[in-house]
MARPASE-508566 format. One record per atom (N, C-alpha, C, O): y negated, x negated, z negated. Coordinates in pm, whole numbers, plus 50000, padded with zeros to 5 digits. Layout:
YXZ...
# end
This chain:
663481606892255664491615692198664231629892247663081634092265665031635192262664861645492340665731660292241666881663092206664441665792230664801678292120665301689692215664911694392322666521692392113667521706992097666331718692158665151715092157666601729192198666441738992254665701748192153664631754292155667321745892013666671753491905665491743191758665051745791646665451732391847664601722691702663121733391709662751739491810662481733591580661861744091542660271738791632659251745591638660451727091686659121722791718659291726491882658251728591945660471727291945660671730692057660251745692084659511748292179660711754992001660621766491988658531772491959657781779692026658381765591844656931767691867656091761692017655161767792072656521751892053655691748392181655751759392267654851761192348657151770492256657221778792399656181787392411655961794392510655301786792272654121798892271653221789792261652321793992189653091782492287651591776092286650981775992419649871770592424651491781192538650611787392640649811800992619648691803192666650611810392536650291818992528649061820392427647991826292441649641811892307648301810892249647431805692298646681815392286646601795892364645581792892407645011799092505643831796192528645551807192572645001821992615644251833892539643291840592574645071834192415644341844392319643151835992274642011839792299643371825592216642151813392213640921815492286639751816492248641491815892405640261809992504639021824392476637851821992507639341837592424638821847092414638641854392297638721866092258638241838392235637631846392095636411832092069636621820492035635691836192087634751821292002634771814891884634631820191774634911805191902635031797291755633811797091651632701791991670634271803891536633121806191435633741795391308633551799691194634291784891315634911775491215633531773091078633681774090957632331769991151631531766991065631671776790965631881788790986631551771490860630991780790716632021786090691631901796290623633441782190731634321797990687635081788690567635481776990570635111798490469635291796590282636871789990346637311787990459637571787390160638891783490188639521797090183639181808190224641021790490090641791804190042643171804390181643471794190244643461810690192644651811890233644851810290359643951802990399645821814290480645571804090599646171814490696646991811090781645711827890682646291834490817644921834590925644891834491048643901834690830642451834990949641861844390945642291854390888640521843591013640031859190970640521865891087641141861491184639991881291049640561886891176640411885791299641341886591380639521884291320639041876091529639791864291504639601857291603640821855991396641451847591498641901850391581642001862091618642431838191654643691838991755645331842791653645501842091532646141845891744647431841591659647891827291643647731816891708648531830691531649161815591464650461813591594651241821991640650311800691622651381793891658652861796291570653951800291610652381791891429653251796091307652711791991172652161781491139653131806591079652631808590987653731804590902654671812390910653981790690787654861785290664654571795190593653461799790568656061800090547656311811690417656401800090336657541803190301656211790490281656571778590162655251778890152654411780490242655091777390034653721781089886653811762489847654971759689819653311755889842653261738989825652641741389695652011751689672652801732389614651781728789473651551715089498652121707989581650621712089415650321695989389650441692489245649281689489218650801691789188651141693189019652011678188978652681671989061651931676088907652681662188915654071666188901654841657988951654811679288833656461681488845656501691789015657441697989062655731690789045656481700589188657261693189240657211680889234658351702189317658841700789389659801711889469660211721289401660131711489595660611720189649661881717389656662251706389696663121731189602663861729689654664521723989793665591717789802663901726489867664391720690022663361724290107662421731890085663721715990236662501718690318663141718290455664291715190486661811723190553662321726790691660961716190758659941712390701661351713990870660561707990958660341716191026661341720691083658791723891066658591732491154657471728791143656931723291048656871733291298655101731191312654461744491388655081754391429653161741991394652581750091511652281741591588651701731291553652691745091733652101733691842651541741191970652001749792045650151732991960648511741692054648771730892193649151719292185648461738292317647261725092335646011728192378645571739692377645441719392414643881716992395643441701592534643981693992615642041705492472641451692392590640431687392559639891693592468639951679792589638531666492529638241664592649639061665292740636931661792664636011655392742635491639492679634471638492610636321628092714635771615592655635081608892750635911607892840633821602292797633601595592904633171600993033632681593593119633351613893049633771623893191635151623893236635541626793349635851620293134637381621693139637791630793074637431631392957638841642793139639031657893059640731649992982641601649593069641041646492894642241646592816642571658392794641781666692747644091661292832644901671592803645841669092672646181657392654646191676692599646701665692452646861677092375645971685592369647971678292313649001685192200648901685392067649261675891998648321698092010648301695391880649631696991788650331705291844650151693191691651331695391635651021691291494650791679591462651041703191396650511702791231651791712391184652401722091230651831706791108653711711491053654011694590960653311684790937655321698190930656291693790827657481683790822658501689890855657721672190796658821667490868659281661090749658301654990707660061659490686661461653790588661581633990601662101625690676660871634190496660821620190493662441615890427662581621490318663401609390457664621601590399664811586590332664461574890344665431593690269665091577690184665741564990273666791566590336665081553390272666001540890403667421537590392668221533890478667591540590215669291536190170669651552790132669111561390063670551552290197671471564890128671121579990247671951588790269669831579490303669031591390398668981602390310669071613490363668811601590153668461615590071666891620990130665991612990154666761635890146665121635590195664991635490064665781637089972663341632390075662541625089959661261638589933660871643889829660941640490052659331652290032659291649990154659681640490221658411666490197657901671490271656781669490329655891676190277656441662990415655361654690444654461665790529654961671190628653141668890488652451674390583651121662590685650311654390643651491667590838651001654890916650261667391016650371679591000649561660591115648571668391247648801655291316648601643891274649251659491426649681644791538648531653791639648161665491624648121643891746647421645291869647841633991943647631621991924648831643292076649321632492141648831637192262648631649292272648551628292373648181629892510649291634892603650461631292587648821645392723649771649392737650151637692870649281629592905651451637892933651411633093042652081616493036652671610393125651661611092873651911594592892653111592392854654161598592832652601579592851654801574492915654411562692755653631553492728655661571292677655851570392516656421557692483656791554592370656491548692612656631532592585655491525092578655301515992498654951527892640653481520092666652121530392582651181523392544651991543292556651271550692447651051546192288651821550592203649841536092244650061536792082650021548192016649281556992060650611550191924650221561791787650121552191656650651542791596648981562191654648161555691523648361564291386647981575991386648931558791275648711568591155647931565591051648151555990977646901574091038645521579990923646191582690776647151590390774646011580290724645451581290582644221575190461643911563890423643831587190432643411583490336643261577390193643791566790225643021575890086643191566489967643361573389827644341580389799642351570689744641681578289592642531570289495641791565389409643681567389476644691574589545644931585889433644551587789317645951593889546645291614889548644541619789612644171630589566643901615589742643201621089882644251625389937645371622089899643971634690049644121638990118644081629890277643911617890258644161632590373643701628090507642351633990613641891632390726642071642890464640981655090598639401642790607638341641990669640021636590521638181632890565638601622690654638851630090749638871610990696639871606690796639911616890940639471613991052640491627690902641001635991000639511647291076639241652591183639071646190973637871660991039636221647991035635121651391078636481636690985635231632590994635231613591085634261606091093636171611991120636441593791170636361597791375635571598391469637831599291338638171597291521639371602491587640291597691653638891618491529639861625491553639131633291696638081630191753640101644391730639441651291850637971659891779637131659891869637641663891707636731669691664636391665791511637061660891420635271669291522634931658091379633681669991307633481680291373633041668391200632051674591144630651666491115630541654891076629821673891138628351666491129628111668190993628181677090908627741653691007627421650890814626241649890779625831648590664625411650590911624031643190879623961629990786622841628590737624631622690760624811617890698623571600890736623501594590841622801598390602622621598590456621941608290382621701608290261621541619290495620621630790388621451634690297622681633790288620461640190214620831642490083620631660690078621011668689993619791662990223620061677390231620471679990389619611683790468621731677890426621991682890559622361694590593622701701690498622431700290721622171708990743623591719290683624671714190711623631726690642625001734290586624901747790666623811752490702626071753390691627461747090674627651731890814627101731090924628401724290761628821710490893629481716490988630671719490988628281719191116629101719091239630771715291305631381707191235631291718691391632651710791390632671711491548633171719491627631841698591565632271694291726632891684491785633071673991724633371686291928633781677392004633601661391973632471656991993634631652091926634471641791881634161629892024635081623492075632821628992067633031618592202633051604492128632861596092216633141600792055633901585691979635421588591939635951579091881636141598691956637471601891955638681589191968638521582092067639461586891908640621575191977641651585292077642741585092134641101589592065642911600792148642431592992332643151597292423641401583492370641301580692482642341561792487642581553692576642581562392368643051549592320644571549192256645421540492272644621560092187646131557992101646421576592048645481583692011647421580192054648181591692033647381590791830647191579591782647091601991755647041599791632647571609591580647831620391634647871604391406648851613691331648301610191244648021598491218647941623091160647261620991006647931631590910648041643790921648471619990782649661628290731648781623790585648051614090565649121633490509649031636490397649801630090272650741637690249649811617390162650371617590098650681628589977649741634889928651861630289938652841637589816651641639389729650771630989705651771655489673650491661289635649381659889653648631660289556648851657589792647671660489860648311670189990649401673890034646451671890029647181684690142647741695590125647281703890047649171698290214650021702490177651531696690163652581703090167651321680990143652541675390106653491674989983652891669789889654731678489949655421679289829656491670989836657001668289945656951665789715657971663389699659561672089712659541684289697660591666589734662221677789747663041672989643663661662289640662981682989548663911682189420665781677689478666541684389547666011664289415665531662589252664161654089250663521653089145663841649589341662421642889328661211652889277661321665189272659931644689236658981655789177657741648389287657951639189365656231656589262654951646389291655341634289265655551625189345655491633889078655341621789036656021613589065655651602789019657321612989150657911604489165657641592789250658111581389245656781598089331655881591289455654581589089421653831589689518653781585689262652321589789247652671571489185652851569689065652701560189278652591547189210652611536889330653051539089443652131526589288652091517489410652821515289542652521516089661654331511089440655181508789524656021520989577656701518789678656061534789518656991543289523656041549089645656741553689736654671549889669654051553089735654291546189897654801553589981654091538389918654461525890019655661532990085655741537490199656591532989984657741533190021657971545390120658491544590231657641553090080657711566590094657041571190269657501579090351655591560890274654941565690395655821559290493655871563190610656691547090435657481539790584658351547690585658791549290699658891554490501660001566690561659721580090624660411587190698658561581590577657561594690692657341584590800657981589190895656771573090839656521571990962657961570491045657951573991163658891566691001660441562991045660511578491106660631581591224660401586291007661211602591061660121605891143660381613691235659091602291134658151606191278658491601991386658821609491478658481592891392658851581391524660341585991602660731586191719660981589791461662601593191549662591606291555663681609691600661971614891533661431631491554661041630191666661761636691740660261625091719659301627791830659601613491991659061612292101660911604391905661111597692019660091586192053659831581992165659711583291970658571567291963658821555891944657861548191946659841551791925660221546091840659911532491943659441522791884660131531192092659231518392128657861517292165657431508292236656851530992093655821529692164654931519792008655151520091887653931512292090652811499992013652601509891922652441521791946652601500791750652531512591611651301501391530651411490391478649991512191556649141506991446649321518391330650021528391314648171510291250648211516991118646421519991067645721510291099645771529091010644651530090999644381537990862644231550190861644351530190747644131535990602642491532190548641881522190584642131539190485641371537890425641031536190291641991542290242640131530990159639911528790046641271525389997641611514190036641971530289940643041527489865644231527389978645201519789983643871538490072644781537990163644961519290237646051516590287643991509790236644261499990284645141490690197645891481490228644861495290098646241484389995647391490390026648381483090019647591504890067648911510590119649441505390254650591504990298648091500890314648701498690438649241479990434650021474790515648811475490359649061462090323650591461390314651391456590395650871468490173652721467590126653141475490259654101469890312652781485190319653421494090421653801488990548654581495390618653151474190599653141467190699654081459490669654881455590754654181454790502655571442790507656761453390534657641450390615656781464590475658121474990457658271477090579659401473490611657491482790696658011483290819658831473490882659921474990935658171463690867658501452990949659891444290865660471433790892660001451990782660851441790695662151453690719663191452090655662041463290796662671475990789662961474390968663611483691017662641466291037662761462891150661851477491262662311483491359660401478891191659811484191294658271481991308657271486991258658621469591420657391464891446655811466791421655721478291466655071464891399653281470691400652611463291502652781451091496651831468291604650861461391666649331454391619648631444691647649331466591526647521464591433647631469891306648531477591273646721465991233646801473591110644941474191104644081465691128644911485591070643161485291055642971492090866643541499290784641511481590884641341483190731640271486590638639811479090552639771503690677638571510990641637761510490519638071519690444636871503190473636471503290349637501497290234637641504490135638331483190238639121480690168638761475990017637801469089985639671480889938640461475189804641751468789845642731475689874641761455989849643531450789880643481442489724644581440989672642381437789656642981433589556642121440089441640911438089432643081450989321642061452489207641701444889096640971448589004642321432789109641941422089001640501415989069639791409888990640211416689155638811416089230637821422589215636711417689195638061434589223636821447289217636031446589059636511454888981635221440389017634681442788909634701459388892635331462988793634241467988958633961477888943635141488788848634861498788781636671481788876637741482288793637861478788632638791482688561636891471488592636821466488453635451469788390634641473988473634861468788227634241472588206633191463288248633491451888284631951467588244631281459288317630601446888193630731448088071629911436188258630051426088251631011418088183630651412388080632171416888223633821417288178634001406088301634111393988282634001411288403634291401888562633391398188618632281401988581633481390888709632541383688863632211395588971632941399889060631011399288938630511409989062629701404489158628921411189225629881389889170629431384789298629631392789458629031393289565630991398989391631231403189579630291419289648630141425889751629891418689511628811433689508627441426989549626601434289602627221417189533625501413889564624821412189674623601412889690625801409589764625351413189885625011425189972624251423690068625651439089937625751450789908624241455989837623361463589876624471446189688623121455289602621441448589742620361454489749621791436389824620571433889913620191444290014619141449590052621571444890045621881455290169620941472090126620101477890195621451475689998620631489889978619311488189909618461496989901619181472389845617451469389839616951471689975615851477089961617171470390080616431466190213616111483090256615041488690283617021486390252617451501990307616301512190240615861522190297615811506090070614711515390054613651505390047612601509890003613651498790064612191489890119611981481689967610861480389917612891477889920612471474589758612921454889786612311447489708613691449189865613621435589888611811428689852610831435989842611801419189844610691408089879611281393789921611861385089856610771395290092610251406890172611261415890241612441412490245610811428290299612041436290382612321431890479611431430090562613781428290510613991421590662613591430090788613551442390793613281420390899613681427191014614761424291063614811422091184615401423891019616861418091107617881414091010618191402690974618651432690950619481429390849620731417990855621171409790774621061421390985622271411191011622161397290927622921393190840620821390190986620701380390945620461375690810620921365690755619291388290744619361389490610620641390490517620581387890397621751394090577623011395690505623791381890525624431377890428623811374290641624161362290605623521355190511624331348990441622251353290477621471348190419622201356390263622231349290163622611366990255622781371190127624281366290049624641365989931624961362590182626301360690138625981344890101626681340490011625231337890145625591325290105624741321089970625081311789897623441330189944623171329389787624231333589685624521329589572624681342889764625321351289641626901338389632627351337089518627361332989703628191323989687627571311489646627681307489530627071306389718626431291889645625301293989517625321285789425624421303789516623621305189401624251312089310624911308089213623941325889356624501335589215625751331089125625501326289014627171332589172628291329889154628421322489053628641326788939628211302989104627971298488973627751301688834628411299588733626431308488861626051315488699626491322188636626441323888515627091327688728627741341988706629351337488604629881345988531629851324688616631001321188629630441312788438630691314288318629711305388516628691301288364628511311488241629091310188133627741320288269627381333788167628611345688110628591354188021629871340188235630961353388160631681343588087632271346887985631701329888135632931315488040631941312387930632641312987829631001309987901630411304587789628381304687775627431296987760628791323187800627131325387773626051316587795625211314987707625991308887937625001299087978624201310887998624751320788046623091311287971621651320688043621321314588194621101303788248621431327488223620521317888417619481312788414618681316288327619211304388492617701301088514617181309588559617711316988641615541311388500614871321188543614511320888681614041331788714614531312988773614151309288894614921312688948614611313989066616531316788912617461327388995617721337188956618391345889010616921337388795616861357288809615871360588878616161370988937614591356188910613541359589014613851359389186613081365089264614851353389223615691352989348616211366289352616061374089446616871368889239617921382089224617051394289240617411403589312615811394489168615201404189204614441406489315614291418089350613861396089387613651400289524614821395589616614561391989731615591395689588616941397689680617491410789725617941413089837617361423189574617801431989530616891441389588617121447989689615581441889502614891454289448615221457489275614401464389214616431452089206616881461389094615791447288988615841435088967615051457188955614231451688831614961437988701616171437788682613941426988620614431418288567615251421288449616141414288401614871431088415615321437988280617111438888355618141432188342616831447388411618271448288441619041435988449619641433088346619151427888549619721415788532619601407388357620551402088300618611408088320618881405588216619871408988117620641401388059619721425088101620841429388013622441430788078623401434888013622471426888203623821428688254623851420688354623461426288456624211407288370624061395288462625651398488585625781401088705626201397088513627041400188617627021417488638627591426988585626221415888727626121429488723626401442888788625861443188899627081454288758627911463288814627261471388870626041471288852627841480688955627181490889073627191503088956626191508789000627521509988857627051519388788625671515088739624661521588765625661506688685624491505388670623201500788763621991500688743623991497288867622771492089007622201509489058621031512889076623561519089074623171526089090622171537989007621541546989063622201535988894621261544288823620391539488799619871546188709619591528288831618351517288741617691511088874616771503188855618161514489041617581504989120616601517889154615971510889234616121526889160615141537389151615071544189078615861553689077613881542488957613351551588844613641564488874613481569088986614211572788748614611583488774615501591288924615511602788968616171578188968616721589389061618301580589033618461570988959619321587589119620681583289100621031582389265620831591789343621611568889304622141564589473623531569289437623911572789326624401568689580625261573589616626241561689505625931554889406627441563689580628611552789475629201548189669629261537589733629511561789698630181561589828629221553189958629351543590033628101565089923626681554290015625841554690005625161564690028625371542089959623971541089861622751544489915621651542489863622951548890009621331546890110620751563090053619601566990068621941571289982621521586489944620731582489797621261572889741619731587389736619021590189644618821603189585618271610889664619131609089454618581619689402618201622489293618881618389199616981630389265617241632289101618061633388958618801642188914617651621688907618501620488832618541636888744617591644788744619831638988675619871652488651620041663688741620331674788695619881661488886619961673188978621241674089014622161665889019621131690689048623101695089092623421681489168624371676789105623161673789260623921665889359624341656789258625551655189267623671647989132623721638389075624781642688971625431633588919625051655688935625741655888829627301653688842627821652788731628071652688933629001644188927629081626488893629841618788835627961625988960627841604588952628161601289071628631589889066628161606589214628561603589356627481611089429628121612489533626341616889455625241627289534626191628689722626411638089798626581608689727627081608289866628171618889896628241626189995629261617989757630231625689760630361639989746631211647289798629491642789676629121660589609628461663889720628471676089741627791656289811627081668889955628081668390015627931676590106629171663290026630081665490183631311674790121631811683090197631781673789997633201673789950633751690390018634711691890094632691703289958632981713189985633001719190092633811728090119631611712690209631831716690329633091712490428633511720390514633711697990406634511693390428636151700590366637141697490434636341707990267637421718390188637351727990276638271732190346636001732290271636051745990393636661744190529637581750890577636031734490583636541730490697638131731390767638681739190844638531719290696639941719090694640921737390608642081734490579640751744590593641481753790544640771768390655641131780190663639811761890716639771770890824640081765290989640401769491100639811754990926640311745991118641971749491104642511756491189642511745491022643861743791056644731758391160645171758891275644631768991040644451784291159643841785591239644531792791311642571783291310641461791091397641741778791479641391781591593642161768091476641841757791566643021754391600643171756291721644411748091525645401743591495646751756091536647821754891595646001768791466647541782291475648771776791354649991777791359647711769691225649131764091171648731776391024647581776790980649271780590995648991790590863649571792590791650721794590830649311793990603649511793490539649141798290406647961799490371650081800790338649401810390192649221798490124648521799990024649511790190139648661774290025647701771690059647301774390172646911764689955645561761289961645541743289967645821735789873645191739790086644591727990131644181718690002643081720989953644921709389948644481698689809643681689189879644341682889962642671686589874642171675989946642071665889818642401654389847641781667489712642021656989607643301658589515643081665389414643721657089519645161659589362644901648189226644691636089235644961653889138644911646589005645831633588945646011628888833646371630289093647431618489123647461606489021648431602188957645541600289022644891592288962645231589988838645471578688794645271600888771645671599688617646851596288575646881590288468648231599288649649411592388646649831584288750650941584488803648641575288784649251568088890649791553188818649171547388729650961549088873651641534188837650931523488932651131521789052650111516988853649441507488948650351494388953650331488589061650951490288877651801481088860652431475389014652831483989092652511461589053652831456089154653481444389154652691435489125654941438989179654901421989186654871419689052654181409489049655231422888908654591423688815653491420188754653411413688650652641424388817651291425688770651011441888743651621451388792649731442188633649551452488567648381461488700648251473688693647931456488766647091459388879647431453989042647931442789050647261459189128647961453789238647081443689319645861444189341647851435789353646671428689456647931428589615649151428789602647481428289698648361435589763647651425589944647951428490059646791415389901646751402989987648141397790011648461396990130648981394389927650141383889976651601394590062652601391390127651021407490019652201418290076651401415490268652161418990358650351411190300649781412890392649851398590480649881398490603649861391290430650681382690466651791377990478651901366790529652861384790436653821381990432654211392290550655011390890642653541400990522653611408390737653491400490816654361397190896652381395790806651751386190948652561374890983652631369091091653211372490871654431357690868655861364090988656331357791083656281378890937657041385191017656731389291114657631393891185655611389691155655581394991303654161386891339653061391691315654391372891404653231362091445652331371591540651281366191573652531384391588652071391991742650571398991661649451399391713651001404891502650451414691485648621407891399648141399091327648291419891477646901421191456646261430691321646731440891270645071423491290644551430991163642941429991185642291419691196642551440991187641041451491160640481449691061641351451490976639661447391016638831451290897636801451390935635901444290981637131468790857635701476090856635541481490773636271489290712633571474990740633451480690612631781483590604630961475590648631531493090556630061494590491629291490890396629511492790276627651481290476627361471490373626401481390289625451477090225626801496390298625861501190155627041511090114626921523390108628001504990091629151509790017629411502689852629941491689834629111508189788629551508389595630671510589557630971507689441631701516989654633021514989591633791503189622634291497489525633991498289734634601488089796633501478789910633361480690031632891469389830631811463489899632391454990009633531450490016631581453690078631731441790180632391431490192633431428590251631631425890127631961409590042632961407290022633771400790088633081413689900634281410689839635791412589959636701404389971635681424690026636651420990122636511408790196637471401190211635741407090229635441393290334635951381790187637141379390205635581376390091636391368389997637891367089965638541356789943638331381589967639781384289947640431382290095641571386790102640121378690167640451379390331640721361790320641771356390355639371353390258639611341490329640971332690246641271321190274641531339390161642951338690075643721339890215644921341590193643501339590316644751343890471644171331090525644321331590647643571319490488643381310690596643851307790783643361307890896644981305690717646081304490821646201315890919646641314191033645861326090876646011340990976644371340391005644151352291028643001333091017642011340291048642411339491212642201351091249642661335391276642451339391433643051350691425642931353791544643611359591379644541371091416643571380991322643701393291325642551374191235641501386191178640191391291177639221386991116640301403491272638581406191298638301410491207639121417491147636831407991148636431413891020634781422591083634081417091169634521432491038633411438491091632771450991008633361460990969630961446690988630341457590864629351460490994628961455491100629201472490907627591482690995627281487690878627881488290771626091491590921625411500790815625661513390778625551522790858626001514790656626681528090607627681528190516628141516890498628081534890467628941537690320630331534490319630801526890404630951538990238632361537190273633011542390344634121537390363632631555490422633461562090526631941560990664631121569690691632081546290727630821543290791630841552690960629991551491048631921560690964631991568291052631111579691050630911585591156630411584490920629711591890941628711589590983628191598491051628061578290967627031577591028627231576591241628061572091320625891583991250625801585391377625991569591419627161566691445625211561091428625511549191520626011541291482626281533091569626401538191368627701533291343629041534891414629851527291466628891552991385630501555391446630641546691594631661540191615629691547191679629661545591799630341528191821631291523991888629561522891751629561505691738631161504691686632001496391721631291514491601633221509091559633801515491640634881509791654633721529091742634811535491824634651519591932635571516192006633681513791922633441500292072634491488092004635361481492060634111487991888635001478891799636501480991814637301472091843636731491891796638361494891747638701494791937639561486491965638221501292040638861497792137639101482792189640061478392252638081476992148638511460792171639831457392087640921453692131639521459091984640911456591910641981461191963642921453291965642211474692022643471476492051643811470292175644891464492187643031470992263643461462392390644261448192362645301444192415643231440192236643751428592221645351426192137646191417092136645241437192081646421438991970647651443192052648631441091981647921447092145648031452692252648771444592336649991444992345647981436792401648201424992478649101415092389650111410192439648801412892286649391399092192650561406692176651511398792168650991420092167651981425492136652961425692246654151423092228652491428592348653361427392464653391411392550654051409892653652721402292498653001387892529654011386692418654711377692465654591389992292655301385392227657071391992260658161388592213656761399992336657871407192314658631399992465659771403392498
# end
């Protein structure tokens, strides 16, 4: 599609030579710079363009009306000894509703497209994040974007403020990416008469991103290039319903990838009070961060294998009991609570008083006096210390350097500016409609199949971290084998590390090797089908 002279994105590109000239002669001081408002400090460069619209995240906002305008940079990567030339574009685009074309909200997105490729054969990939009420920045400034932030990550004291360098595990050598912001996160809003809340629920949510990706695609003229999808935590149950709606909306998907998933919450013990449900799909997980601090008997050399070995106790041994003790208070045999504890590390007492047993409590009781991550357990801290006093240490070291980040990258790096302040969490959670299919909780497996039924071509990802406490391993791998019939079309794949396993250094590396296989193959099956 080929944009008007005067479309507002045409018009910002005509200065984006000029800006990256002023650019090139100022050094980038991104680290450490606070939030707050978005013109930059004074040694920025100039803004590409600075939004006079003030965004809220509130559950009644909404904007009278909205404009689609961006700032658009470009820029270059070094992937491989390959220099990529590639377009930044962070701005605003008018999601419409599919019946009727009312816009719905103002979607804030950051695309990185390569320059030069031919937009039939180019994938674009779209990021989001989960909570749900995230944002996309951690996705966006910490996975596989052009530049990413050092997390040090599992210390529990890394180095501050997080560097912000050159991402060489980047996808931009693989697929065009766009990371958009759901309705009150970011800077995304709803357009009156709609509010936040109108979009803060399962399905209203879903709905909403297939009509931002629709107005992307026909904004920018994509509309036949290969369309994966890449959500994370909650974002993967979005991408579940979001794959039938496309496709049921007649626009194809090549892949769907699936970061640390929740696809079903009638699954997650961690959703109910605890010993209430089956936390079998956690026990492989609680082996995984026994091993990690040396508390197993004995410590493996060779987790891989130790984790098969864990999945099939925890299914053929544990489970049972587990199924026994929540239906009709059978006591375990002691000969598999003594399994459990050198399986674990987490002491007998514990299993005792809580057999099926939950990650709040794995996490506060599997090292005396200290408190593990939720996000990634391999972090430890004093119990009582600033990191611990939220109940996440993984989450409380990254959250703020990561706020800073994004509300100074976007100007100093981007030229996109603004008097709003960057939501990276919104209070979404508290009025969110979980309701699905009528059920009171969503499970959002059969929306995922019922994709794969519509489009026999398309491919599905799944990655996850085996010292992750919010969305374990397991349990995805259990809720997966409910797809019988689709496993050839499903790679499933864990490394070591938390729920966002990109931070870790060699991890990231092993999934940027992962996800390019996938797309090639997703890729190929896509263009044999067509």
């Amino acid at each position: 599609m080929r944009r008007p002279a005067t479309h507002p994105i045409t018009l910002a590109r005509r200065h984006a030579t000029t800006w990256l000239a002023a650019w090139l002669l100022v050094p980038l001081l991104l680290a450490g710079c606070g939030g707050g408002g978005g013109s930059g400090r004074p040694d920025s460069p100039p803004l590409a363009y600075n939004d006079p619209v003030v965004y809220a995240s509130g559950p009644n906002a909404a904007l009278a009306s909205a404009t689609e305008a961006a700032a658009v940079t470009p820029h270059q990567l070094t992937l491989g000894g390959r220099t990529l030339a590639y377009t930044a574009t962070a701005g605003h685009l008018t999601a419409h509703a599919l019946v009727g074309d009312a816009a719905l909200a103002s979607m804030f997105y950051v695309a990185y497209t390569l320059d030069g490729a031919n937009p039939a054969t180019r994938p674009v990939t779209f990021f989001y994040n989960g909570g749900p009420g995230s944002a996309s920045v951690w996705l966006h400034l910490g996975s596989f974007g052009p530049k990413r932030l050092v997390t040090g990550a599992p210390s529990a004291s890394p180095t501050k403020p997080f560097a912000l360098v050159d991402n060489s595990e980047s996808l931009l050598d693989v697929s065009d990416l766009v990371f958009i912001d759901a309705v009150g996160t970011g800077l995304s809003e709803a357009i009156a008469p709609s509010r936040n809340l109108s979009f803060w629920g399962v399905d209203a949510d879903a709905d909403l991103f297939r009509d931002s990706i629709r107005r992307w695609l026909a904004l920018n003229g994509r509309s036949a290039s290969p369309l994966f999808l890449f959500g994370e935590s909650y974002g993967t149950l979005r991408s579940a319903l979001l794959a039938e709606r496309l496709e049921s909306a007649g626009v194809p998907l090549a892949g769907v990838v699936l970061q640390s998933s929740i696809l079903n919450y009638n699954s997650n013990c961690a959703v109910f009070s605890p010993g209430a449900v089956d936390c079998t799909g956690y026990l492989p997980s609680y082996s995984a961060v026994g091993a990690w601090f040396g508390l197993t008997t004995p410590v493996p050399d060779d987790l891989g294998a130790f984790l098969v070995e864990m999945r099939g106790f925890a299914e053929d041994g544990y489970h049972p009991a587990v199924v026994d003790w929540l239906s009709a208070s059978i006591a375990p045999p002691a000969g598999l609570l003594g399994e459990l504890v050198a399986n674990t590390g987490e002491a007998l007492s514990q299993w005792q008083l809580e057999f099926s047993l939950g990650p709040d409590r794995f996490q506060r009781t599997l090292k005396a006096g200290q408190l593990t991550g939720r996000y990634d357990a391999r972090m430890a801290v004093p119990t009582g210390s600033p990191l611990a006093n939220e109940g996440d240490p993984s989450s409380t070291v990254i959250s703020a350097e990561f706020d800073a980040a994004i509300d100074a990258y976007l100007p100093q790096v981007l030229g996109y500016g603004t008097a709003s302040r960057y939501t990276s969490l919104a209070d979404a959670i508290a009025y969110w409609n979980f309701g699905h299919d009528g059920n009171e909780l969503p499970d959002a497996v059969p929306d995922l199949a019922a994709a794969m039924a519509l489009n026999p071509a398309l491919r599905v990802l799944s990655l996850s971290g085996v010292d992750d406490l919010a969305t374990p391993f397991y349990q995805t791998e259990r809720d997966l084998t409910r797809l019988p019939d689709l496993a050839p079309r499903l790679t499933v794949r864990s490394y070591v590390g938390g729920h966002m396993t990109y931070l870790d250094d060699s991890s990231r590396v092993m999934q940027k090797a992962d996800l390019a296989a996938f797309y090639q193959a997703a890729m190929a099956a896509a263009g044999a089908a067509r």
